[in-house]
N, C-alpha and C positions, 0 to 999 in steps of 0.2 A: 376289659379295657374299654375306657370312654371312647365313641369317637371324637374327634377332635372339634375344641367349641365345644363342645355337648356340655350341660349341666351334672352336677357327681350324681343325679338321680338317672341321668338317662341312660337307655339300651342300646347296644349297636345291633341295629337289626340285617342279618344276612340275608343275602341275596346273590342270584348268580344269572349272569345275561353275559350268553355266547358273542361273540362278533367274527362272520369269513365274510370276506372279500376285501377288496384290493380297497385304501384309501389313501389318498393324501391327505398328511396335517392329524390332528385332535378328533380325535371320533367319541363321541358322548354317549353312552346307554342309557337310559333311566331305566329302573329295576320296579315292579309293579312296588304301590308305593303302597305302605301299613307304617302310618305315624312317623316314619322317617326316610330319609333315602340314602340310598347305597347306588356307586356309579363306577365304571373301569373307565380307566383312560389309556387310547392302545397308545403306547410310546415308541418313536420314533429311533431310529438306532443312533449314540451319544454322538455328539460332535466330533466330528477327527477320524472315527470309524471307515473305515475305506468299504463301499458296497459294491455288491455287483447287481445292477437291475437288471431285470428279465420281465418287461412288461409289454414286450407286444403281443396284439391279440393271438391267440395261435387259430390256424386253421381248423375248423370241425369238421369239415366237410373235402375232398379231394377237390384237389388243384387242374382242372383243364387250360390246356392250350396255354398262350399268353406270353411262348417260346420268345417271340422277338422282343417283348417287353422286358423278359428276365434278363436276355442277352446284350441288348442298351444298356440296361440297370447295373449291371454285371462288367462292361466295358467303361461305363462312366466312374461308376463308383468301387469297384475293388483294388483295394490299397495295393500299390507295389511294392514289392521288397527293394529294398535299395536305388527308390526311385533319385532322382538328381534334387538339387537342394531343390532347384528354381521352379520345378513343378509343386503344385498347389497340394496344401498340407492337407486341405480336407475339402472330402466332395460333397457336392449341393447338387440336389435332382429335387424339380419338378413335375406332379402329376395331376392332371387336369382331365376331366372329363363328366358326363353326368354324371348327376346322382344317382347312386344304386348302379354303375359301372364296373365296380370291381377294383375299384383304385386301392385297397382298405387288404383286399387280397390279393393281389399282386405282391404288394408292399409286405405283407405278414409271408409271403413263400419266398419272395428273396431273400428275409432276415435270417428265414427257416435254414434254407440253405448256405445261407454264410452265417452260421453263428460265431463260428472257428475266426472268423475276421476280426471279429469285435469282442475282445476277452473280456475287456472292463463294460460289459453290459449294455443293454439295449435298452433303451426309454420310449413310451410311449405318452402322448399327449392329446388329445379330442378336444380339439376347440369344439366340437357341437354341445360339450358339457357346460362348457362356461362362457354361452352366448346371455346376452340379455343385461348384463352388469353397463359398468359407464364405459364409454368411450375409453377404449386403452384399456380396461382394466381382466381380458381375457387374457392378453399376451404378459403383463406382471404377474398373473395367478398362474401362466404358463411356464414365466420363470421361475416363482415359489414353487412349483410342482419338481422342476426339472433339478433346482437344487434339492428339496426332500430326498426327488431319487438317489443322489449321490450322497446321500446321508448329513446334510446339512441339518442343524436341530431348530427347531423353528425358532427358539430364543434369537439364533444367530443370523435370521433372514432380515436382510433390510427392507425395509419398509417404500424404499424409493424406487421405482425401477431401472434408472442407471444402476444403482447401487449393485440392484441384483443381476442386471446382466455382467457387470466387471465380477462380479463374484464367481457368477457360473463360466465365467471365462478360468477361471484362476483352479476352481474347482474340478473344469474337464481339461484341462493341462496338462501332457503326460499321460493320458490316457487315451486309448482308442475305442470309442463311441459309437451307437447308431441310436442317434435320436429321430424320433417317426413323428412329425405335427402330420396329424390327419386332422381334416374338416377344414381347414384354413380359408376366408374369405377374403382374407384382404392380405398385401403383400410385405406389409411392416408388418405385420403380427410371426414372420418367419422367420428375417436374416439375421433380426437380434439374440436370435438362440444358437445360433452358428456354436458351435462345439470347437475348441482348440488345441485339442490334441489331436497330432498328428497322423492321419491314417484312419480318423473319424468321418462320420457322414451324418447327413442331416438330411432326410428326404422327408419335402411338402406336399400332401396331399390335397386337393380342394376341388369344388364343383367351378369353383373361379379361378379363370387363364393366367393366372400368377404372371404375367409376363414380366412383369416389372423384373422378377426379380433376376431375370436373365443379365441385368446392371450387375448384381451381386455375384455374379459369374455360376448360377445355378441351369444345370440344362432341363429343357422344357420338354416334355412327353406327353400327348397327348394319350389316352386311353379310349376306345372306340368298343364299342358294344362286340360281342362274339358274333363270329361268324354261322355260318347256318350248322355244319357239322360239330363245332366246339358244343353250340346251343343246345343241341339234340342229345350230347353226349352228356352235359350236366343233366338235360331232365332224365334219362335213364339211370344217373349214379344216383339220383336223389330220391327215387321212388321208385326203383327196380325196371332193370331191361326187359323183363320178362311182359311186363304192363306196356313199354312202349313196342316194344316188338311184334306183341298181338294187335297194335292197332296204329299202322306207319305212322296211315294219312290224318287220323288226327292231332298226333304226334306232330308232325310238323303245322298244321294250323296253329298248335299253341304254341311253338317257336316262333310261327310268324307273327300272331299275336304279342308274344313277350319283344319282336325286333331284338330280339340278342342282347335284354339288358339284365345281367348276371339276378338281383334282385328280385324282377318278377320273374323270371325259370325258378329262382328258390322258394316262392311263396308258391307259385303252382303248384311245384314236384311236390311242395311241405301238402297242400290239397289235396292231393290224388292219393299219396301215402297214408293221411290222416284219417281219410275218409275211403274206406277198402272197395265201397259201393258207388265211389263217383268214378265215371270212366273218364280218358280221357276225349271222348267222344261228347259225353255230356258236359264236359268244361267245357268245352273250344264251342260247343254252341252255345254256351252261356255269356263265355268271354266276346264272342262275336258282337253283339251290342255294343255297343259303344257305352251308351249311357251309365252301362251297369259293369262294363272292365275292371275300372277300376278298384270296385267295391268287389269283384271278384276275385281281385288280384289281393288280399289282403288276410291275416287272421291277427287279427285285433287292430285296433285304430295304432299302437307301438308298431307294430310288424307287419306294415303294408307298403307297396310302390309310390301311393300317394304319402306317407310319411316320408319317405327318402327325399321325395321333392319337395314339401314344407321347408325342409330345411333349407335350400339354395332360395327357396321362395322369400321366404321371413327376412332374408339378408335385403332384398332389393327396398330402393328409395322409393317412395309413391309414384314418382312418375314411371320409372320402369314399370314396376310393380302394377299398373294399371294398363300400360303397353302389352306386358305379358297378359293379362287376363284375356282382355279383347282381343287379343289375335288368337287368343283359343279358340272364339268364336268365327274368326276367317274361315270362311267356306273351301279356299284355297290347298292347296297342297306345299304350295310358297310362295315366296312373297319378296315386293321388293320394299325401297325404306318409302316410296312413293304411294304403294298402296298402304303400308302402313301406318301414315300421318293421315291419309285420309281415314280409315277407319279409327284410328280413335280419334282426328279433329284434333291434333298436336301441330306445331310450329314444325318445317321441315328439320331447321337447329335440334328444335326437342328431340324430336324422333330420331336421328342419328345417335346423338346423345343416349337416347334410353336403348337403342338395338345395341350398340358397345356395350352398355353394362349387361345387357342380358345375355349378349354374347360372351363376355367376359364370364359371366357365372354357367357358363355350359349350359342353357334353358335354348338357347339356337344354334342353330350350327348352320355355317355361311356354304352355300354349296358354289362348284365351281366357278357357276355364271356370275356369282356374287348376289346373288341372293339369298334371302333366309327360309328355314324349312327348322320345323318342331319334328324331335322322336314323336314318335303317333305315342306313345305313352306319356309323353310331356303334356303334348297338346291338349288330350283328354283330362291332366289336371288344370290345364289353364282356364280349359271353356268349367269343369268346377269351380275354380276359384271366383269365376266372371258370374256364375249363376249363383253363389253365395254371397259374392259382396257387393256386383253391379245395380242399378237402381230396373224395377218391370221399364220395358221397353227397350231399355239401348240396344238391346240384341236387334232389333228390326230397325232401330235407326241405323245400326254397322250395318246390316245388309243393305239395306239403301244408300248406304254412302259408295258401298264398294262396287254394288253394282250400278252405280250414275260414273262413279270411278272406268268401270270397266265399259260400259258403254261407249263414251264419250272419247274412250282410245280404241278400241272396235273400229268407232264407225270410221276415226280419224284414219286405219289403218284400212278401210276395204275400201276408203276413197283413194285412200296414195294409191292402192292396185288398179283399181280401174274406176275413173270418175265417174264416167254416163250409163254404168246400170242400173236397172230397175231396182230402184226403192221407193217402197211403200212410206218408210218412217221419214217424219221432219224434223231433222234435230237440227236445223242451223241455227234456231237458239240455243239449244246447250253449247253446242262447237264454238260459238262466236266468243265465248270466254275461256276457250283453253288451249295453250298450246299446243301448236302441230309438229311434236317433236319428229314426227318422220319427212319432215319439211325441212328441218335444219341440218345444215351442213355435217358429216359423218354421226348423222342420223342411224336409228335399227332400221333395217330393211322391213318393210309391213310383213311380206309372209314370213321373217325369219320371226319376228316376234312375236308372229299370232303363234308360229308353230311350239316355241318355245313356255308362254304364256296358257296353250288351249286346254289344257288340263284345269286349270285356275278358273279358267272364263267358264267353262262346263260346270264347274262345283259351284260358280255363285251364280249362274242360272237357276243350279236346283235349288238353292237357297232360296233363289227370289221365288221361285214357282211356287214355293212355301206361303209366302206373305201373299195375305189378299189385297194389300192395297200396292201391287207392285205388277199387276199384269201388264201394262204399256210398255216398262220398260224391260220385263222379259221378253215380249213378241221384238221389241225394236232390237236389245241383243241379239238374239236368235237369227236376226235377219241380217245384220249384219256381220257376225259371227261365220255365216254362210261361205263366205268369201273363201276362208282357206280350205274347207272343204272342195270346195270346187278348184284346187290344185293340189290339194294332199288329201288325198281319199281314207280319211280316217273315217270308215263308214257308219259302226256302231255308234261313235261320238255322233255326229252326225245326224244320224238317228233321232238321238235322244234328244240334241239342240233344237231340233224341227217340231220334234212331239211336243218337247214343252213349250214353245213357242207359240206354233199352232191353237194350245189347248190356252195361252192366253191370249192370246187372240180372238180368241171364240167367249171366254168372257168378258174382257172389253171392250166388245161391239163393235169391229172394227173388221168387216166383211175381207175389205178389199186384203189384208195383214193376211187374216185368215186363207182365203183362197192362195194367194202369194207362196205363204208357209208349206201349205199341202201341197201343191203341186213342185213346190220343192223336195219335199219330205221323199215322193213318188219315183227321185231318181238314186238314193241310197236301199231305198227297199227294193227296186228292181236290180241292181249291183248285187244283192243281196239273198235275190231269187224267189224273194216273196211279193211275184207279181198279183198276186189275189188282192195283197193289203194297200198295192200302190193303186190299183182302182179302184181302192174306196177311197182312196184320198182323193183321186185326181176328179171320182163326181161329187164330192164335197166339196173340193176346191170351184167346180164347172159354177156349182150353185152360188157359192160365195160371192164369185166375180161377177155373176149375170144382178146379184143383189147390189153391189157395188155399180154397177154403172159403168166404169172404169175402162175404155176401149185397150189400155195399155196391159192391163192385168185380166182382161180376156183373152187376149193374147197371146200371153206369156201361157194359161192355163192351157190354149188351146197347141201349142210350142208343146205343151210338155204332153199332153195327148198324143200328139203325135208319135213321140216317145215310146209311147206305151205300144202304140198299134205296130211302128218299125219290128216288132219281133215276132208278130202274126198276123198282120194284114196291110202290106206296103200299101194298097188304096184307099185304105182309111186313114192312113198316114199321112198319105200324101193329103184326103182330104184336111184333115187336120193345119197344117202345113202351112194348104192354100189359106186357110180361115185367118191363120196366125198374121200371115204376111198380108193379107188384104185387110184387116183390123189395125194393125202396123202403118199403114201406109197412111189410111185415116185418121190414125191419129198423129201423124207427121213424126212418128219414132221410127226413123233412120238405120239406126244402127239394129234395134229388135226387126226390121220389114228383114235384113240382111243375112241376121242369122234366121229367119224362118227360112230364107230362102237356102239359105246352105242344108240345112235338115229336107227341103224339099228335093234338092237336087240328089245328097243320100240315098231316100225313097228310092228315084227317078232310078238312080244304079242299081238298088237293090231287088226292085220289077225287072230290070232288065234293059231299059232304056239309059244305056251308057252314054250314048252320046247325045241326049238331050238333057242327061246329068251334068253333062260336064260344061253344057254352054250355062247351065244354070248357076253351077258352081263356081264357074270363072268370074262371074258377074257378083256373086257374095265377094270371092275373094277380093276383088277391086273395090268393093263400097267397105270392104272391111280394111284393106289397108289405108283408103283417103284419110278413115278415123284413126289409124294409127295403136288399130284394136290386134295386135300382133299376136295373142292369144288367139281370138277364133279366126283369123286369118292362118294362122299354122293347122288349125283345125280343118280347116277348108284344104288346105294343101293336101294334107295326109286323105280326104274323102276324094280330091283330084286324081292322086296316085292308083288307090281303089280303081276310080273308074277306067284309068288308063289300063290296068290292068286285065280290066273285064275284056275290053276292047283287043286284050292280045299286046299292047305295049310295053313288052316289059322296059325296055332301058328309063323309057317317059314316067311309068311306075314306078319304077326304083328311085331314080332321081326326086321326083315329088315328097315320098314317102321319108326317105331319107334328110332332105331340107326337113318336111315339117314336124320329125322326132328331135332335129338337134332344135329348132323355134320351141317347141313343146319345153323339152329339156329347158331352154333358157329363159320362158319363160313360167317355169316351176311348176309347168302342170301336167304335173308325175305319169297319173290315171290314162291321159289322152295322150302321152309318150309309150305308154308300154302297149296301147293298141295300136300306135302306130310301128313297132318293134316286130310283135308279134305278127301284122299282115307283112311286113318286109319281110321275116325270117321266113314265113311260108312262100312270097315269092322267089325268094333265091332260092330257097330248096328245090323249087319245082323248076327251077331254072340253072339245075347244076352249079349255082355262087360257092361260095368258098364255105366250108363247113365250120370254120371255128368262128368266120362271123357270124352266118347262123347262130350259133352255139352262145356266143356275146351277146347277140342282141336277145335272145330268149332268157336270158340268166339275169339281165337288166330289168326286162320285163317281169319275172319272177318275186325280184327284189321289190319293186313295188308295189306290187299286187300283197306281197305278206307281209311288206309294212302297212297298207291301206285294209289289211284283212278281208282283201277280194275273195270270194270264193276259186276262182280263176285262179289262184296260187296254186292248189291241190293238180290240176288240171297242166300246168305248166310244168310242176317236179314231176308229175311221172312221166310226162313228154321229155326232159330234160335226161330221166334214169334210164333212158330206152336202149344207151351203148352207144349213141351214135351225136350227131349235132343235133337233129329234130327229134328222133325217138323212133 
């Protein structure tokens, strides 16, 4: 027999070309070709044919956790028997969350478990397959899809898209449905598929907040990465308990690595399994780099963490789409929309604008305070996408933006705390062009928002200490960064603010910074009990200042000397002291002559000379209240109380002590509250007080100490475990 067309001389030449898997519409073969060709056409079942689809994905892998997910899904959308007319024919659920979350699975375990609901079949749809066409033309191909399933012949699919959704209306009629849009980015790409038969459901999946469609009366569900034991419990199903079980603690580094996003636990577990010889001790140090996560988190450029977010990525406009990249590179932990128009140099409009779209597409997530924070696995594809598409440099232009950004509300904030301390740095040119938000009327309180913020200010420190041509504006951070340390004894932090500071300091030639910085440095490292390292600082610092010139920052070096000697040698201390305050007075600094003098009256009790401490002391406390310095004047008070104490005074001791914990207290400085706690709570002990106060003010004092990471914490709980109020 001719093939058809053919001439009476020609051969049909046979051929045979298999076709599995799932398609919609006309599927073409061509057959290896020898002078003619031969082709199947898989055909679609005839018009009018009534079908049952069964296309969602099914699970390969066991289902953890996700209880309260299925129980919503399960509440919202499980048809009732004999519900009332005026209740809603068919349910609409929304699911939002990152990419590579687990939306895709959630979604395929409900279905699993309600198949029995939906007799006439279940549809599934992947907008990620049919991105890239015209405007509109994903959700017509969505509706061409949705009819095929239901056995529409393609002769008979209109061409229009009204046409085809009044069709698919007509066609799911009478029937009870679960149609599944997964991938969805935008919110008209969803409600037009609405399903109308009664007792149907239509659930949207996407990496974008679909809110719109909650108008459409769809309920919205957020999806949130697994918790730390769901997490632990897929890398175990996925590559044997036996492998996690021999080895906890690296087991959970790569939990904490993956932050509970279903996706990278499946390419790990898929790593450890694949490869019998990689432990998970050897991943999690590999994973640990940052630079290289990603690329570890992956087996093939198809089947990696950074492909799941390509996709939410590809959706966004340029302007987002350039917003996200550069804040990959934010040295920050978060962020507000204020540091983020600085860093990329956008209108504050724009920026608002593009933080919504990317919050809309799951790439941020708004935390309580109202600010923005990246999954640490997002973020490492952002600062990618930034090192692939952004031009050499802007990386160190962002960081000088964000940290002139963060300087210049630094400093604005350790001036709202206390105007007339020493600073080395001159920024009333930067200041004079920006405003003093903690100036205006229900303003942040400066320490609330250093404390809030100091995670951020710490990481664009390190940032800068990076860049060579940024050391000024590190040491002038650093210095004025100080400030909340010096009431919330975050000590480690602290620490590291001082070292990097100090160290540019020292190469920007800038003596007087230098010695400043070290002899700062010298009072977290003695907190800390690494009195050896705060006397190398404090004779670096000695040098720095005698090279500077500077009577006010010899000083202060010589203040913090004294410091050092108070813990083994009161007359060197005292000499100290004396030097500060006689240096002080010369240079007509007031307020420094005052507190030398209260650290010399200290001494003065700590020798033994109570009562010449305390005329010395009375005399700080007065030049410090004229100034209205309520901080080291509470200070003073609580070293008053000490001395009264020495003297045999207890009521005159307690009283003092007590004022100057609840001043301490009110004025935020934790550190020198909880020593003023702990000498009360020893005097009332010794003096038969009431045990449960005791007991309070030790457990207040405790609290701060293990938030400030005192060593003094340890030291306190077992005093505290003793059975009794003291121990």
């Amino acid at each position: 027999m001719s093939a058809p067309g053919s001439g009476d001389g020609s051969r049909h030449i046979a051929a045979r070309n298999d076709f599995n898997g799932t398609s919609h519409g006309p599927v073409v073969q061509a057959a290896t070709i020898h002078g003619g060709i031969t082709y199947n056409v898989q055909q679609a079942p005839p018009s009018g044919v009534r079908v049952t689809p069964d296309e969602i994905p099914p699970l390969t892998v066991r289902f953890v956790n996700r209880t309260e997910g299925l129980a919503a899904l399960d509440g919202w959308l499980s048809p009732e028997e004999g519900a009332a007319d005026d209740h809603a024919s068919v349910g609409f659920a929304a699911l939002h969350g990152l990419p590579g979350v687990g939306k895709t699975a959630l979604v395929s375990r409900w279905a699993e478990r309600g198949r029995d609901r939906f007799p006439d079949g279940q549809i599934y749809v992947d907008f990620a397959t049919l991105r890239g066409e015209a405007a509109g033309a994903d959700v017509s191909e969505a509706a061409r899809r949705c009819l095929r399933s239901l056995g529409v012949d393609e002769a008979y699919i209109p061409a229009a898209f009204a046409d085809r959704t009044r069709l698919l209306r007509t066609r799911s009629a009478g029937r009870r449905l679960l149609v599944f849009l997964d991938n969805v980015s935008h919110p008209g790409q969803a409600a037009a598929l609405l399903p109308k038969g009664r007792g149907s459901v239509l659930v949207v999946a996407g990496a974008n907040r679909l809110g719109e469609l909650a108008l459409d009366g769809a309920r919205l569900m957020a999806v949130e990465p697994l918790d730390r034991d769901s997490a632990l419990e897929v890398l175990a199903d996925r590559c044997g308990a036996e492998k996690i079980a021999a080895d906890p603690v690296s087991a959970q580094r790569l939990v904490d690595l993956c932050d509970g996003l279903p996706v990278a636990l499946h390419v790990v577990a898929a790593r450890l399994a694949a490869q019998p010889r990689l432990t998970p001790a050897a991943l999690a140090a590999e994973l640990a780099a940052e630079p290289r996560r990603l690329a570890g988190m992956s087996l093939g450029k198809e089947r990696s963490v950074a492909a799941a977010f390509d996709l939410a990525y590809r959706e966004l406009a340029p302007q987002p789409a350039r917003l996200y990249r550069l804040m990959g590179w934010y040295p920050g932990a978060t962020f507000d929309a204020g540091v983020a128009a600085v860093a990329a140099g956008l209108e504050p409009e724009r920026t608002a604008d593009a933080l919504e779209e990317l919050s809309r597409a799951s790439l941020l997530e708004v935390t309580p305070d109202g600010r923005f924070r990246f999954h640490d696995l997002v973020r490492l594809h952002a600062g990618e996408r930034a090192t692939e598409e952004e031009a050499p440099g802007e990386r160190t232009a962002l960081v000088r933006r964000v940290t002139l950004h963060h300087l210049a509300l630094t400093a604005l904030a350790d001036r709202a705390v206390r105007l007339d301390r020493l600073r080395i740095a001159d920024l009333d040119q930067l200041l004079s062009a920006v405003p003093d938000p903690f100036a205006e009327p229900g303003g942040p309180r400066p320490l609330d928002w250093l404390e809030a913020e100091h995670r951020n200010i710490l990481g664009v420190l390190r940032a800068a200490a990076r860049e060579e041509t940024l050391h000024t504006e590190v040491w002038q951070l650093a210095e004025a960064f100080t400030v909340l340390f010096l009431h919330h004894r975050h000590l480690g932090d602290w620490r590291e603010s001082l070292e990097l500071g100090a160290a540019a300091a020292a190469e920007a030639l800038v003596p007087a910074a230098e010695a400043r910085l070290r002899s700062l440095l010298s009072r977290p490292l003695m907190d800390l009990g690494e009195y050896e390292a705060a006397r190398r600082e404090l004779d670096t610092a000695r040098a720095c200042a005698e090279v500077s010139g500077d009577l006010v920052v010899r000083a202060s070096v010589q203040e913090f000397s004294g410091r050092y000697w108070d813990r083994t040698d009161p007359v060197r201390a005292m000499e100290a002291y004396r030097s500060a305050l006689d240096l002080n007075t010369a240079a007509n600094e007031g307020r420094g002559a005052a507190i030398a003098a209260y650290f010399l009256g200290c001494a003065q009790e700590a020798a033994g000379d109570a009562r010449e401490a305390l005329n010395t002391l009375r005399g700080a406390h007065e030049a410090l209240t004229v100034r209205k310095d309520l901080r080291m004047a509470a200070r003073v008070r609580v070293a008053i109380g000490i001395a009264h104490d020495r003297l045999g005074e207890t009521d005159e001791a307690v009283r003092a002590l007590r004022e100057g914990a609840a001043a301490l207290r009110d004025q935020e400085a934790t550190h020198y509250e909880a020593q003023a706690l702990v000498a009360l709570a020893g005097i009332q002990e010794r003096s038969q007080g009431d045990p449960q106060e005791v007991r309070t003010h030790l457990e207040r004092a405790l609290e701060i100490y293990e938030a400030g990471g005192s060593p003094r914490a340890e030291e306190l709980r077992e005093r505290l475990a003793g059975g009794d109020a003291t121990g």
